[in-house]
N, C-alpha and C positions, 0 to 999 in steps of 0.2 A: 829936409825938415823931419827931426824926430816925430814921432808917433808916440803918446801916451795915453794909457784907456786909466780913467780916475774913476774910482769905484769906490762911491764913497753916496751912505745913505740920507746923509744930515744935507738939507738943500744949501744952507747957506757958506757951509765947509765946503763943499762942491762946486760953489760961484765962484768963490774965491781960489780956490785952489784954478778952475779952469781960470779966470782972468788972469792970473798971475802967470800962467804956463802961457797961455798964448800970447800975453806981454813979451814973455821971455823967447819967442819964437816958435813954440812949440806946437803940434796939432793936439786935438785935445777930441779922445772920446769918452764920453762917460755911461754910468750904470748906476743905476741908485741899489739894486740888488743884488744879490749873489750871485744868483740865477742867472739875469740877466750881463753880469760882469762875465763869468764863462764864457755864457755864449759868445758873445764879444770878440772874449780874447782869444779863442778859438777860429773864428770866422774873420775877423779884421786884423791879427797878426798885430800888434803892437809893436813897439822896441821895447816899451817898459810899462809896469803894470804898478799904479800906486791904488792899492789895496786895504779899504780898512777893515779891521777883524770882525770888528760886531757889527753887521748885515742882517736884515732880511733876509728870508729864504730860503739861505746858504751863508755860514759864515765863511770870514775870508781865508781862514786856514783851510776847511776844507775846499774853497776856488781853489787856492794855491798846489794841495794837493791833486787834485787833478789837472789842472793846467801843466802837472809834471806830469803824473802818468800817461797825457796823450803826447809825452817827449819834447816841450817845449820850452827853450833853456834862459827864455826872455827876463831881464833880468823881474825880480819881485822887491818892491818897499812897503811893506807893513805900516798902514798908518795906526796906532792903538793908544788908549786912553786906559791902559794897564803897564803899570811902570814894573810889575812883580818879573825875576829875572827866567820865574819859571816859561813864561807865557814869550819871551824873549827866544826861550832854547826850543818852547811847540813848535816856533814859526820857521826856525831853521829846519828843523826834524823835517819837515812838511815841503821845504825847497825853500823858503825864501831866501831872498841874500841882503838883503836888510831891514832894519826898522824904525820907525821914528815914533816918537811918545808924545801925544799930544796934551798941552797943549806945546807946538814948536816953531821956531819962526820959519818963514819964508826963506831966507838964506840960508837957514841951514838944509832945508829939501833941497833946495835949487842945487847946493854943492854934491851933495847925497844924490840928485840924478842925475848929475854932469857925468859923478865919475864913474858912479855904473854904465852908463852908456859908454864910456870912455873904455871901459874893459869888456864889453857884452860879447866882444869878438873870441875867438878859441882858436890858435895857431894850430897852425894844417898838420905841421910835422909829429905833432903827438901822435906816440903809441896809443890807438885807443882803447883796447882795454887791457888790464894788470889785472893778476890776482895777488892778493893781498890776506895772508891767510887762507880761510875760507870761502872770501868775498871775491866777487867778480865787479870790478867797478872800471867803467866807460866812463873814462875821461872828458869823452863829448858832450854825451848826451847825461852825464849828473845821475845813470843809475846804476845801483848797487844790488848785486844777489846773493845774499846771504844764507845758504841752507834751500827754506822753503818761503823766502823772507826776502821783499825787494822794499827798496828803499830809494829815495831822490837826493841830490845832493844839491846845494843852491851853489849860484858862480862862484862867490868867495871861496866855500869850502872845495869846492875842485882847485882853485888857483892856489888856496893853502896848501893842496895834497900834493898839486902838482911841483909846490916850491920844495915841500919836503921829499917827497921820489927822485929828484932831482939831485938833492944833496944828502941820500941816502947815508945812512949811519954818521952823520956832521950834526952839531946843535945848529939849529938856525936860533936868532933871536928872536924875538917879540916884535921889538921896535924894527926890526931887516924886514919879517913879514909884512909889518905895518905901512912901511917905508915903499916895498913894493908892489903891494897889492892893493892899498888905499892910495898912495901917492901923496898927492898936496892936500888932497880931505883931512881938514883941521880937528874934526868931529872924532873916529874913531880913539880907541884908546887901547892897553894892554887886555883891558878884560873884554873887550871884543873880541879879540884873535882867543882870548880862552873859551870863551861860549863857542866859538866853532869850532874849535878842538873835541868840549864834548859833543854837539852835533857828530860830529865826525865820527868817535870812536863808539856810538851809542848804533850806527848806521856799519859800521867794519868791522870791528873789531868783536869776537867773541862773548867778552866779559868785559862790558866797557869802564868798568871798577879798576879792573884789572887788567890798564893793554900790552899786548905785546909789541905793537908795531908803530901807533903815534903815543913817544914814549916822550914824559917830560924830565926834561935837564934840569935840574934845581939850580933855580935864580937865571936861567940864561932863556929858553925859552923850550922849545921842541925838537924831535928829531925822530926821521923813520925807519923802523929797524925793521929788515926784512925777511 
């Protein structure tokens, strides 16, 4: 039985959210604070951390961020009531690997935490870390050292990075990335995999205006030059 900590400040968003998960099988810890969400997720290991932004406390960006600084790669879903695309690319910066905009239904979360847990695993055979430029970035553990500058990366954008090192100087497309890294989740779309592009290049790449390495192919998708 999965393990889910809900971290969420609004009681009656939090009822509901827990019945519905424990309908669905699931165990179900919760946290009305920020504070208290940390501690949590620190102390009781979760599999998966639904997290909403605006807390008490501690907001959920910065839980998220330290929930990665103490190396902990448990997948993150942003619950938020800010649709802006900017507050979408904080919460990747920060480590999360996805997010949901409230108000949302119930099956669309349920699909959005099947298939994160569905990928939360990181295959043994990876090289664990690559440099990438400047960057030193750990394929396990999602951190990145750049200069004097570390940075967290959430699962998706590892399994993005890892699809493109993989098929090093080749275009991958859009929909190929989507296809393998979201799977049958109906929800993702093209500009998904772009928000984590710039996550990505904003955490690696020097001048993330101007990269060298997660380079885009016009009209087809990405590709990693090394």
């Amino acid at each position: 039985m999965a393990r889910i900590l809900v971290a969420e400040d609004q009681a009656d968003m939090a009822m509901g959210l827990r019945d519905n998960l424990q309908f669905e099988g699931f165990e179900v810890i919760e946290a009305a604070d920020g504070d208290t969400a940390l501690k949590k997720a620190l102390a009781d290991r979760p599999d998966l951390i639904l997290l909403d932004v605006m807390m008490p406390r501690m907001e959920g960006l910065e839980v998220c961020r330290r929930v990665r600084e103490a190396g902990f790669t448990i997948p993150i879903i942003m619950l938020t009531a800010k649709s802006q695309e900017i507050d979408v690319i904080k919460g990747f910066e920060v480590g999360a690997d996805d997010y949901v905009t409230k108000p949302f239904s119930m099956r669309e979360l349920l699909a959005r935490i099947k298939a994160a847990l569905r990928r939360s695993g990181v295959a043994p055979h990876l090289s664990r870390v690559v440099r990438i430029g400047q960057a030193n970035v750990d394929l396990v553990t999602g951190k990145v050292e750049r200069g004097k500058e570390v940075f967290r990366m959430g699962h998706f954008e590892i399994e993005i990075l890892k699809m493109l090192l993989d098929k090093a100087e080749q275009p991958v497309e859009r929909n190929h990335i989507l296809a393998q890294i979201w799977g049958l989740d109906p929800y993702p779309t093209n500009r998904t995999v772009d928000n984590h592009i710039v996550s990505l290049r904003r955490k690696i790449e020097e001048d993330a205006k101007s990269p060298k390495h997660i380079v885009t192919v016009h009209s087809i998708g990405y590709k990693f030059v090394p």
